[in-house]
Phi, psi and omega in degrees: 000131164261144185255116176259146191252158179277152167314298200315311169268017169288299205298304196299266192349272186341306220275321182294301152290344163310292205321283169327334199258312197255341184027266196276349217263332195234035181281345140306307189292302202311300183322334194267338143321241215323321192283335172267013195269320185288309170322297178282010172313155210217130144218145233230123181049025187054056140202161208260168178304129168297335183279304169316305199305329180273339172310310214283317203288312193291323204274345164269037152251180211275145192273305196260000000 
């Protein structure tokens, strides 16, 4: 059995270690990781993943 993650949270993962790894360096890129986190939200019988719904309130606040 494979355990597959929604993209939205592969982007927040990403988005998040750059932040962490790389900071002042990629400090262009991140806003733009994080702006891509709501494009790939997922819902399933219309309704959303919960762990995306929280992903989405962190990745729309200010990163930096």
């Amino acid at each position: 059995m494979s355990l597959q993650w929604s993209e939205a949270i592969y982007a927040f993962g990403t988005a998040v270690c750059t932040l962490h790894l790389y900071g002042e360096e990629k400090k262009a890129e991140i806003p733009k990781l994080f702006a891509e986190v709501p494009k790939l939200r997922q819902r399933i019988a219309g309704k959303s993943i919960p762990l995306e719904v929280s992903l989405l309130v962190r990745a729309a606040a200010p990163a930096c």
